[in-house]
MARZA-109635 format. One record per residue (C-alpha): residue in three letters; chain; z, y, x. Coordinates in steps of 0.2 Angstrom, whole numbers, plus 5000, padded with zeros to 4 digits. Layout:
BEGIN
@code: ALA unit: A w: Z v: Y u: X
...
END
This chain:
BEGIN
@code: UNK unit: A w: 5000 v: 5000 u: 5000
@code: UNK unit: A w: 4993 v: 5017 u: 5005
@code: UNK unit: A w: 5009 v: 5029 u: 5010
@code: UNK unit: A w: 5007 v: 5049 u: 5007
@code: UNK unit: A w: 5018 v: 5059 u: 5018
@code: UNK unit: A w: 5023 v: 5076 u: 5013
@code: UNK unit: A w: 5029 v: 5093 u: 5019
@code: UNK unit: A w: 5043 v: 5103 u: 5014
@code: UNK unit: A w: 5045 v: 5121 u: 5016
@code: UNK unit: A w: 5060 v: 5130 u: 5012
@code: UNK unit: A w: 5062 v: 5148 u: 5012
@code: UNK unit: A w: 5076 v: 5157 u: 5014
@code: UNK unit: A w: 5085 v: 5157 u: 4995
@code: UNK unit: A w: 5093 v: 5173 u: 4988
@code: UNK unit: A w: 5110 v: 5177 u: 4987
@code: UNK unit: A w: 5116 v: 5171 u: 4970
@code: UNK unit: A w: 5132 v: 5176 u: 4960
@code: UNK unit: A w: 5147 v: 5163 u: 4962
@code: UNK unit: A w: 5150 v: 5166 u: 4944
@code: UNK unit: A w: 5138 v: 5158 u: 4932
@code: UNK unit: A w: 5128 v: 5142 u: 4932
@code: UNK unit: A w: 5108 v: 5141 u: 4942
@code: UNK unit: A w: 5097 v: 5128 u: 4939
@code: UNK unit: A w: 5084 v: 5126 u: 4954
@code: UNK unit: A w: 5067 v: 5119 u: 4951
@code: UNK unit: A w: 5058 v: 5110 u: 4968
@code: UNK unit: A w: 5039 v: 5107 u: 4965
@code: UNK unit: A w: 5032 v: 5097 u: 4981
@code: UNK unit: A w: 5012 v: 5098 u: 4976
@code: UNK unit: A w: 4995 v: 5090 u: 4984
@code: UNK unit: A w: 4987 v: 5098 u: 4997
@code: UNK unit: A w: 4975 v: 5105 u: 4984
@code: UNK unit: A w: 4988 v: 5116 u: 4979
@code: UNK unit: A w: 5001 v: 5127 u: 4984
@code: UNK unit: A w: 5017 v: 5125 u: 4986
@code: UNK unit: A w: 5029 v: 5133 u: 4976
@code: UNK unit: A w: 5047 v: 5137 u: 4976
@code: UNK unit: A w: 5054 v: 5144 u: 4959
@code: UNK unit: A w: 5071 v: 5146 u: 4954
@code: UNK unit: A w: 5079 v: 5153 u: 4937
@code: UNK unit: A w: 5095 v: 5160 u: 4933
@code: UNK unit: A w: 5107 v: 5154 u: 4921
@code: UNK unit: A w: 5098 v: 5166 u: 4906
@code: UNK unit: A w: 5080 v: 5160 u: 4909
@code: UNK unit: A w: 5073 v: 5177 u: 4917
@code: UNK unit: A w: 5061 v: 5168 u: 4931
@code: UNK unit: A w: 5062 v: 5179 u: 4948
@code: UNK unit: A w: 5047 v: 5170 u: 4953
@code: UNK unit: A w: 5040 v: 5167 u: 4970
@code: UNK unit: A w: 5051 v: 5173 u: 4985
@code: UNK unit: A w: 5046 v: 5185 u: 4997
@code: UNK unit: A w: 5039 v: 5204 u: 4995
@code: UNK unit: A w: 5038 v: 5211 u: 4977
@code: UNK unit: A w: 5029 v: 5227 u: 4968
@code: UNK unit: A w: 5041 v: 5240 u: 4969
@code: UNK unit: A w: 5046 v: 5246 u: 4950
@code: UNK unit: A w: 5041 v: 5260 u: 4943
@code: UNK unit: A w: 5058 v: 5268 u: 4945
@code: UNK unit: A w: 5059 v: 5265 u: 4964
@code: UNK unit: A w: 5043 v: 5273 u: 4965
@code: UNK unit: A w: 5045 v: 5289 u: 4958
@code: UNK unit: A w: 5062 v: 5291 u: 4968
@code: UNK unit: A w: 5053 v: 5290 u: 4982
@code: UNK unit: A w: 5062 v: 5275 u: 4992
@code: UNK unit: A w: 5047 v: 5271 u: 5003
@code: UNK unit: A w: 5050 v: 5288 u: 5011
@code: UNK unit: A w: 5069 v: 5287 u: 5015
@code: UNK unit: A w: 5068 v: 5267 u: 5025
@code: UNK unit: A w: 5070 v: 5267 u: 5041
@code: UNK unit: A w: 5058 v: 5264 u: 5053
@code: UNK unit: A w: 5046 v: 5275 u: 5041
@code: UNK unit: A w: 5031 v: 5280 u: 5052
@code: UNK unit: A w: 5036 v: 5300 u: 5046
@code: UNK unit: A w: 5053 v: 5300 u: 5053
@code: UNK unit: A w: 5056 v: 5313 u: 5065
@code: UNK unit: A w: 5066 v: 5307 u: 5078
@code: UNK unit: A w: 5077 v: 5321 u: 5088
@code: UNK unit: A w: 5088 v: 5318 u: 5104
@code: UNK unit: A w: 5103 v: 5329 u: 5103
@code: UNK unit: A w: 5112 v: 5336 u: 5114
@code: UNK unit: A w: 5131 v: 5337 u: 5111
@code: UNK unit: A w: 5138 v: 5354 u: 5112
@code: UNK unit: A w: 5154 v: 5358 u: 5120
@code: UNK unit: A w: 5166 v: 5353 u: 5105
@code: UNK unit: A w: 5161 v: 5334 u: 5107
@code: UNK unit: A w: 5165 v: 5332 u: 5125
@code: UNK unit: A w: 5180 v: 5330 u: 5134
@code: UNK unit: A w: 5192 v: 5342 u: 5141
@code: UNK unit: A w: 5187 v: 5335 u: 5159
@code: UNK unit: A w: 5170 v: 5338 u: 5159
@code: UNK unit: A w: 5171 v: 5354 u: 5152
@code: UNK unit: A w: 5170 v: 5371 u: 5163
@code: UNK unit: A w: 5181 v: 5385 u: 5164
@code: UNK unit: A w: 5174 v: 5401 u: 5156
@code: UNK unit: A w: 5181 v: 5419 u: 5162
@code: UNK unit: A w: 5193 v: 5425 u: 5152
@code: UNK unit: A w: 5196 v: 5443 u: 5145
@code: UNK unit: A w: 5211 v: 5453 u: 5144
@code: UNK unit: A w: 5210 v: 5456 u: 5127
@code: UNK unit: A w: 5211 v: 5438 u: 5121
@code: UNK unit: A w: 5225 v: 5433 u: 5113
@code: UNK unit: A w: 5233 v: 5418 u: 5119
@code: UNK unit: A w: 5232 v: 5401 u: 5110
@code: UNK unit: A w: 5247 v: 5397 u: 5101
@code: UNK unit: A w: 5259 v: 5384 u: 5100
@code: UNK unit: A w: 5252 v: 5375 u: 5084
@code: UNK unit: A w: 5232 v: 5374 u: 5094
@code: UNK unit: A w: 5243 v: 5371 u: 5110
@code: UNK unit: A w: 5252 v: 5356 u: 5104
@code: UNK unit: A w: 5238 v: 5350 u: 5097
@code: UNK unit: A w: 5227 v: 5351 u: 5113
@code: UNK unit: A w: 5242 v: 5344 u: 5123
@code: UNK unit: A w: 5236 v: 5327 u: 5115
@code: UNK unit: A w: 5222 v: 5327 u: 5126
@code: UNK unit: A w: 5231 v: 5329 u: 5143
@code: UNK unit: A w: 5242 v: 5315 u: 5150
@code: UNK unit: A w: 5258 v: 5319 u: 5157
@code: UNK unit: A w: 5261 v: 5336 u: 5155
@code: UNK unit: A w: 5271 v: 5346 u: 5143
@code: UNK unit: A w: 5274 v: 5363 u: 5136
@code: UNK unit: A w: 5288 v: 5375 u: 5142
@code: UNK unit: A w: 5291 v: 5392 u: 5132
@code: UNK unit: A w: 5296 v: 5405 u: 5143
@code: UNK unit: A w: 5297 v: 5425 u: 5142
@code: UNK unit: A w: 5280 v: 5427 u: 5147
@code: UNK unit: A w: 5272 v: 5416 u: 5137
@code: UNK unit: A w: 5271 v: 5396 u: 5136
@code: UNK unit: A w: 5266 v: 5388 u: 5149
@code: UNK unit: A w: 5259 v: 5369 u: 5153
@code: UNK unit: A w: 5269 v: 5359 u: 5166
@code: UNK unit: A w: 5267 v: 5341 u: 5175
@code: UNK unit: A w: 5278 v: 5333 u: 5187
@code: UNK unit: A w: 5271 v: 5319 u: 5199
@code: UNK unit: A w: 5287 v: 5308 u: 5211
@code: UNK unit: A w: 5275 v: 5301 u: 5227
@code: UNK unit: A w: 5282 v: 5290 u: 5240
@code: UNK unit: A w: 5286 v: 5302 u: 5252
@code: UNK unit: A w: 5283 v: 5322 u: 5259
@code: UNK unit: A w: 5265 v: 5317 u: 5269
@code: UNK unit: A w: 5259 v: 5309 u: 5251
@code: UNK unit: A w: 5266 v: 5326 u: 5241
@code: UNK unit: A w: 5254 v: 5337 u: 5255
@code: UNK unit: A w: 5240 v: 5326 u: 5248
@code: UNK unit: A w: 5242 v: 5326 u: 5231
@code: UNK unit: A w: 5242 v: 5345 u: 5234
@code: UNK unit: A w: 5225 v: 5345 u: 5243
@code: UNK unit: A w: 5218 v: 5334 u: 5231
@code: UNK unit: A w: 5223 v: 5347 u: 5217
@code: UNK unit: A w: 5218 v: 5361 u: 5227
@code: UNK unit: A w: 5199 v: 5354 u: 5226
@code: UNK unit: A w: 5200 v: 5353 u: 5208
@code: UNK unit: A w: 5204 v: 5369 u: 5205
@code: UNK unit: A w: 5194 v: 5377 u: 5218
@code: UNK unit: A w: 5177 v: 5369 u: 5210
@code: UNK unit: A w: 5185 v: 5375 u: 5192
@code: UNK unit: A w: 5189 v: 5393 u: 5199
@code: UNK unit: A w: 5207 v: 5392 u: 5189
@code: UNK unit: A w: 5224 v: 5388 u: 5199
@code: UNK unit: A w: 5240 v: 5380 u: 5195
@code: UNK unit: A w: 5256 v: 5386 u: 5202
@code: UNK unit: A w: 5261 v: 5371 u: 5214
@code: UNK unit: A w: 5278 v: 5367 u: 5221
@code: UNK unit: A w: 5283 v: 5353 u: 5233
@code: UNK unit: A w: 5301 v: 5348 u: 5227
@code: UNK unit: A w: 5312 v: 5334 u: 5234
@code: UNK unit: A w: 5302 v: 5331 u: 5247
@code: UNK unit: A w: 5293 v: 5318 u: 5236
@code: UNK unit: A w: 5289 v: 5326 u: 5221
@code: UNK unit: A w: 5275 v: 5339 u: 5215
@code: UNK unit: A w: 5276 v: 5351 u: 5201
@code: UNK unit: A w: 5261 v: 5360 u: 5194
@code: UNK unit: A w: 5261 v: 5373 u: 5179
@code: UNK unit: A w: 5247 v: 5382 u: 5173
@code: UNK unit: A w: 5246 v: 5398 u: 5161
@code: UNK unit: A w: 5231 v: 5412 u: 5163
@code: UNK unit: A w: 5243 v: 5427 u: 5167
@code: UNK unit: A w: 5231 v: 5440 u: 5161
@code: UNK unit: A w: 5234 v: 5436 u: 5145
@code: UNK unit: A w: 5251 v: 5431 u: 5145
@code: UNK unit: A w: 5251 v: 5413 u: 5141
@code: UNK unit: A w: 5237 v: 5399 u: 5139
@code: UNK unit: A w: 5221 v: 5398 u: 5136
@code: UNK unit: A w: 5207 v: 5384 u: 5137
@code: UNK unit: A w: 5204 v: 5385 u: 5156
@code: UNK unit: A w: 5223 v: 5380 u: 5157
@code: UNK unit: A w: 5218 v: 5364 u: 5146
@code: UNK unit: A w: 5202 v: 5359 u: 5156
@code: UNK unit: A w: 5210 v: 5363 u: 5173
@code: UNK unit: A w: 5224 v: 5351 u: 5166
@code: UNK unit: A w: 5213 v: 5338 u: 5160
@code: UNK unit: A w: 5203 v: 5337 u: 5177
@code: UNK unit: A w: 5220 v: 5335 u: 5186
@code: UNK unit: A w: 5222 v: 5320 u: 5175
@code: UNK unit: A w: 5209 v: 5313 u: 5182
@code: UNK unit: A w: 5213 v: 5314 u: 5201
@code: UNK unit: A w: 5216 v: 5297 u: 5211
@code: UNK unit: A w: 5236 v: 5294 u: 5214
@code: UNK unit: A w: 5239 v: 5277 u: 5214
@code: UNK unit: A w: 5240 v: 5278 u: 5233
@code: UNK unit: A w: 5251 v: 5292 u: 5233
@code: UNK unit: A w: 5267 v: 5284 u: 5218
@code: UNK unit: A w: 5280 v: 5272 u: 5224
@code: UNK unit: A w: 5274 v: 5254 u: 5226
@code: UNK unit: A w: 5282 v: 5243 u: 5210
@code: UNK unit: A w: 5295 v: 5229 u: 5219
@code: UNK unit: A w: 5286 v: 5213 u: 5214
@code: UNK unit: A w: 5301 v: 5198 u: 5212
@code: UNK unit: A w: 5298 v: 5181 u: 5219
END
């Protein structure tokens, strides 16, 4: 007895509702026909073949074909991000005018959660930012000064820098023209951030 072998070809099915019942229909046809994968819902309305259908009338009067992407009208744009979207750190300092008014504790507090280690100190002349560094020793607290120095020389805005203990370095930075901080302080501060010291702290005692 002759044998037939046939084909099956099964395209991806649809997503179907968990709720409700689906009856699936399989026709496997001769090579004279096609072959055809039909499925009906639970109410009878018959989706018919799979693949690409005519778009309705109501999806072509809104217009969908010109809002998908990958549309050969789309206007693609590279933006470059303005100051706002980057950080601190890669910010520049800008000159600063005696007649601008300091920024206040509210916007400073704010701006203090972008700079690691530091804090804010309220004096008579205005508030200030303030960082403390403990090194192993004097030699590393003249280097972590010379590595600051560099910083603030390429931004053209200086903190105040003291060598205390022998092993410890305290910077502050305020802009004095205006009598308290402004955004230079904040960039200047977040550039220090960034400065190499993990050659400079105390080695941690590692237990056997």
């Amino acid at each position: 007895m002759a044998t037939t072998n046939l084909s099956f070809y099964f395209p991806s099915l649809p997503k179907l509702s968990p709720r409700g019942n689906h009856r699936f229909e399989l026709s496997v046809l001769t090579r004279t026909r096609m072959r055809a994968v039909r499925t009906r819902a639970a109410a009878g309305d018959l989706l018919g073949d799979f693949g690409a259908r005519d778009p309705f009338p109501a999806e072509i009067e809104s217009g969908f074909a010109e809002k998908v992407v990958g549309n050969v009208d789309t206007e693609h744009k590279i933006l470059i991000p303005n100051i706002s979207a980057l950080s601190l750190a890669q910010q520049q300092c800008t000159p600063v005018s005696p007649l601008q008014a300091p920024i206040d504790k509210d916007d400073a507090q704010k701006l203090l959660k972008k700079v690691l280690g530091w804090r804010l100190l309220e004096e008579e002349n205005g508030l200030k930012l303030q960082c403390l560094w403990k090194l192993r020793d004097f030699k590393c607290g003249v280097e972590l000064i010379n590595r600051i120095y560099k910083v603030a020389e390429a931004s053209g805005h200086f903190p105040d820098l003291h060598l205390v203990d022998t092993n410890q370095v305290r910077a502050e930075l305020w802009t004095s023209s205006i009598g308290g901080l402004s955004m230079n302080d904040f960039i200047v501060a977040a550039k220090m951030d960034e400065i190499k010291t993990s050659d400079l702290v105390p080695r941690k005692r590692v237990w056997a």
